[in-house]
C-alpha positions as CSV (number, residue, x, y, z in Angstrom):
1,X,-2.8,-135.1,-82.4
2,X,-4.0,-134.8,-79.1
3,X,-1.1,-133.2,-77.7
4,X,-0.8,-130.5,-80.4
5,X,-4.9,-129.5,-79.7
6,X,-3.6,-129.0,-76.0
7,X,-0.4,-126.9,-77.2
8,X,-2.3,-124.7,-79.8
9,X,-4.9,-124.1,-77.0
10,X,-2.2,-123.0,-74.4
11,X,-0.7,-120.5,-77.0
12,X,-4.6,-119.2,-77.6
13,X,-4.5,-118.6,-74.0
14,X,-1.0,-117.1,-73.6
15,X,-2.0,-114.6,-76.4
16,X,-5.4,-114.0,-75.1
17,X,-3.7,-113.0,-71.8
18,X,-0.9,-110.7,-73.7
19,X,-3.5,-108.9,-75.6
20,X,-5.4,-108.0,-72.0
21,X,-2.1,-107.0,-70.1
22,X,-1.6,-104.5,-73.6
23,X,-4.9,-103.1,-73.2
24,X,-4.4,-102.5,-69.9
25,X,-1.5,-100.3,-70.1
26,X,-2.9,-98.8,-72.9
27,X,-6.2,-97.7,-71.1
28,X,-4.1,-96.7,-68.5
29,X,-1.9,-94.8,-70.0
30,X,-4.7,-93.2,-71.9
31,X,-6.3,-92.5,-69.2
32,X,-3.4,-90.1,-67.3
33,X,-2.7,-88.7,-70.9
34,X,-5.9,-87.3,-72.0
35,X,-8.2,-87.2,-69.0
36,X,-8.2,-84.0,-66.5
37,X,-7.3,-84.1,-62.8
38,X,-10.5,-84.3,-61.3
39,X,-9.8,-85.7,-57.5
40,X,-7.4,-84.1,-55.4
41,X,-6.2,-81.5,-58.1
42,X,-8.1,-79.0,-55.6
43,X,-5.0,-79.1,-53.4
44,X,-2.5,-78.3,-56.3
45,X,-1.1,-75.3,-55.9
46,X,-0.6,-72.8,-59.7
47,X,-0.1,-69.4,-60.4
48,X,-2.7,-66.5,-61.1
49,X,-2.9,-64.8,-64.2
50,X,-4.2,-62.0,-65.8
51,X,-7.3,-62.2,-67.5
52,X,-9.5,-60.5,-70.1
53,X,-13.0,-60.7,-71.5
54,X,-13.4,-59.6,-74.9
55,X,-16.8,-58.3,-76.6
56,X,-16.5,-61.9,-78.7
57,X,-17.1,-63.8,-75.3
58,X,-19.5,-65.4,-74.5
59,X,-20.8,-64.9,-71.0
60,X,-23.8,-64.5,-68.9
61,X,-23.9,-61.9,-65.9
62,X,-23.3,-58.7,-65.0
63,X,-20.2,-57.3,-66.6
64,X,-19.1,-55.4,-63.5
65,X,-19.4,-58.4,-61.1
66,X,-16.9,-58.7,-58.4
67,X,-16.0,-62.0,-59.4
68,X,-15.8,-63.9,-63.2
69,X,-15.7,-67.2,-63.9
70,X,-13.7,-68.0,-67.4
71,X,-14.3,-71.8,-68.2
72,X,-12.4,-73.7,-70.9
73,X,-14.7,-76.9,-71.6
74,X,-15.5,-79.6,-74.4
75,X,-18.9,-81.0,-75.3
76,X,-17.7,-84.1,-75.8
77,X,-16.1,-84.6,-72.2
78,X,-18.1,-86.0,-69.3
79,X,-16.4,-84.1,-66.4
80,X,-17.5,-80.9,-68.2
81,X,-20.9,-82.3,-68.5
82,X,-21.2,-83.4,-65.3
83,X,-19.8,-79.9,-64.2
84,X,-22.8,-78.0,-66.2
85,X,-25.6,-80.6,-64.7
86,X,-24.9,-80.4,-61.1
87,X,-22.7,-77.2,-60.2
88,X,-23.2,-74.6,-62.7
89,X,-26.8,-74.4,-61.9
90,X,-26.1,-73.5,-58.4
91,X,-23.6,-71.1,-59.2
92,X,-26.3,-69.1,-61.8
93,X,-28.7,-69.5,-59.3
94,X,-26.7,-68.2,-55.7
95,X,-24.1,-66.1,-57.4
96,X,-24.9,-64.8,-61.1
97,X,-28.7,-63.9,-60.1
98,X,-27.7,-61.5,-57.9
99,X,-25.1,-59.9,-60.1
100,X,-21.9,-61.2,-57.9
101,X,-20.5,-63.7,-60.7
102,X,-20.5,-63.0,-64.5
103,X,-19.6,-66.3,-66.1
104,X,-17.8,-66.8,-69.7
105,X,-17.6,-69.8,-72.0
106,X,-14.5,-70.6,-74.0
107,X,-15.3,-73.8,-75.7
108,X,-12.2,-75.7,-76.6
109,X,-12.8,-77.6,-80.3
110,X,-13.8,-79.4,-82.1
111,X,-14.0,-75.6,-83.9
112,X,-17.5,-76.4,-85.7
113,X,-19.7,-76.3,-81.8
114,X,-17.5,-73.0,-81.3
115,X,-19.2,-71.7,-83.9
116,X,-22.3,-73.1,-83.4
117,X,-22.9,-72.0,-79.9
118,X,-21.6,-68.7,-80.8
119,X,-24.4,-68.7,-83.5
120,X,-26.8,-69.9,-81.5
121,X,-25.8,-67.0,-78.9
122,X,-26.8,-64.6,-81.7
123,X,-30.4,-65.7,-81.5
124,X,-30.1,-65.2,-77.4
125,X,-30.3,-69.2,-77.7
126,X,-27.0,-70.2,-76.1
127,X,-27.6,-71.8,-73.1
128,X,-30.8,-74.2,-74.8
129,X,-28.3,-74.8,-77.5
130,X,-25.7,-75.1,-75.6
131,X,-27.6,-77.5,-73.3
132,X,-28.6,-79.6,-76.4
133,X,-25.2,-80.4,-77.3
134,X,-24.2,-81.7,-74.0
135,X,-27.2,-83.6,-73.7
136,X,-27.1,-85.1,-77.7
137,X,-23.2,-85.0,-78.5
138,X,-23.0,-88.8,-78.7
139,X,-25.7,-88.3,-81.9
140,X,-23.8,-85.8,-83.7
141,X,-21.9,-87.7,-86.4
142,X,-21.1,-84.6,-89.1
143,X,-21.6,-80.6,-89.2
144,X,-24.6,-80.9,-90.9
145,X,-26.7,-82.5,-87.9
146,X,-25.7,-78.9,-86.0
147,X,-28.8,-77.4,-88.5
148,X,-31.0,-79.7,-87.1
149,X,-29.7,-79.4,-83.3
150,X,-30.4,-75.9,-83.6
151,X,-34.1,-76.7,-84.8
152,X,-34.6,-79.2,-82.2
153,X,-33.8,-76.4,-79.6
154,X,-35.6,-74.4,-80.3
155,X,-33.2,-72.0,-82.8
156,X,-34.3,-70.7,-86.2
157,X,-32.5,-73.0,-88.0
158,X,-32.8,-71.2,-91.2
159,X,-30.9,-67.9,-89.7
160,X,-28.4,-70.6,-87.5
161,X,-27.4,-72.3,-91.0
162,X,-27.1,-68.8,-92.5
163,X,-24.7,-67.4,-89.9
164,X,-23.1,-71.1,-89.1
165,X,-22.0,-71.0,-93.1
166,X,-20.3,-67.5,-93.0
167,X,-17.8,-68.8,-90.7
168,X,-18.0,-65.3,-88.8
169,X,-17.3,-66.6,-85.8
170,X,-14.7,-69.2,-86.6
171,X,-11.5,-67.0,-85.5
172,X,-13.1,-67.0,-82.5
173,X,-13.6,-70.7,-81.5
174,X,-9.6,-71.2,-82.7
175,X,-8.6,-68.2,-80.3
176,X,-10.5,-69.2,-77.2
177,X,-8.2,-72.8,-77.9
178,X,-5.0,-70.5,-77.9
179,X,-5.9,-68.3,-75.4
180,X,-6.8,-71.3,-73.0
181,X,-3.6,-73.2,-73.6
182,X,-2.2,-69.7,-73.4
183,X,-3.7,-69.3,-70.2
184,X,-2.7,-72.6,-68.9
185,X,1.1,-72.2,-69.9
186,X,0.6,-69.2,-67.7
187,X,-0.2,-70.5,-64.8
188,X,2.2,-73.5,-64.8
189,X,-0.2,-76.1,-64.8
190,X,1.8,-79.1,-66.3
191,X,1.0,-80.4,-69.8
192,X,-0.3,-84.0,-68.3
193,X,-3.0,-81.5,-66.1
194,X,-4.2,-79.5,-69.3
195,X,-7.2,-80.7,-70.0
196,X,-11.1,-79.9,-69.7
197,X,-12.7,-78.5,-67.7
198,X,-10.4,-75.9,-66.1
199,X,-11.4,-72.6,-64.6
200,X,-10.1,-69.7,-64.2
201,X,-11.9,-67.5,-61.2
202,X,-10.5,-63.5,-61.3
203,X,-7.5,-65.5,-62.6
204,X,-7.4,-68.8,-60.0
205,X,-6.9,-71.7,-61.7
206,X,-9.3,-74.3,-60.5
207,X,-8.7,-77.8,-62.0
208,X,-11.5,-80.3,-63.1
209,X,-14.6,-81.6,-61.9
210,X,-14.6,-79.8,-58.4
211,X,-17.4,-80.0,-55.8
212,X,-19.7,-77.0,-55.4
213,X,-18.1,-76.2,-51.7
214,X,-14.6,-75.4,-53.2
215,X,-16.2,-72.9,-56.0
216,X,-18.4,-71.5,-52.7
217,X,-15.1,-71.5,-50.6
218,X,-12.8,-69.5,-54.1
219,X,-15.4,-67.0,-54.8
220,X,-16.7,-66.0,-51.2
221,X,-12.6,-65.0,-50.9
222,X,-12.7,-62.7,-53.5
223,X,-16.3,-61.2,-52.8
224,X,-14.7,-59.9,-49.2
């Protein structure tokens, strides 16, 4: 009796172990899947393309800036956020102030926060809504809590729910997603580098979370 304890507890063990070796691949395998390049894609090397902001862009800055900044980003990715808390701020503050950077926002989906910042832009509300979401994504279970998002920031949540519900922006949010993997494509980034966030500076392609010194080091090139 004793000896078949000792047996069934080895084959516990020997599974236990299994199922942490499979996890491990598939974490890992995950992670190079679906996560950007965010260290050492600064070195990588991809093609320029052409670029064009439309009048259904969102974007902040002067319109006849030297230099644009087109970003492709998701709410619900921590690079992106991390992006928007530390190095966007500097870039509004020592580049788009003084009219040498006009920025654009593409989110990529889910669709619904397309439309939702894209409403919330109509109220000239996009970045405190826009904020909001990065900062409250993790409490956003269905499309109804994006009413009450826009209240908390500050939005007029009737006229948000009113324009959210007409879908009027909706062709939008799907053609920033085809335009970006478009745009990718383009530049020959591989498929297992296309992911959020990736920029696009008067057409560079700038890969992932990047430190503020390589945006300084991109767009002081193309100011000269």
């Amino acid at each position: 009796m004793e000896g078949q304890k000792k047996k069934s507890n080895h084959y516990v063990v020997v599974v236990v172990i299994l199922i942490l070796i499979i996890f491990a691949f598939a974490y890992n395998q995950w992670g190079k899947r679906f996560l950007p390049e965010f260290k050492g894609s600064s070195g990588d090397k991809f093609s320029k393309i052409n670029y064009k902001v439309t009048e259904g862009d969102i974007q902040i800055g002067n319109k006849d800036a030297e230099v644009t900044i087109i970003e492709y980003y998701s709410y619900a990715c921590d690079f992106c956020r991390s992006f928007h808390e530390d190095v966007y701020p500097l870039i509004i503050e020592d580049y788009v102030t003084k009219g040498k950077v006009r920025f654009v926002f593409r989110p990529f989906p889910p669709y619904e926060l397309g439309q939702a910042v894209s409403c919330a832009n109509e109220q000239d509300k996009f970045l405190e809504y826009h904020t909001y979401l990065f900062d409250n994504i993790e409490n956003l279970e269905k499309a109804e809590d994006l009413g009450a998002f826009a209240r908390e920031a500050g939005l007029d949540e009737g006229k948000f729910s009113e324009c959210y519900n007409s879908e009027k922006y909706k062709k939008n949010t799907e053609d920033w997603y085809s335009q970006g993997m478009s745009d990718m494509a383009k530049a020959e980034i591989p498929q297992d580098k296309r992911g959020t966030p990736v920029f696009f500076i008067n057409g560079e392609p700038l890969l992932g979370t990047q430190p503020y010194i390589k945006f300084i080091e991109i767009i002081e090139n193309k100011l000269k």
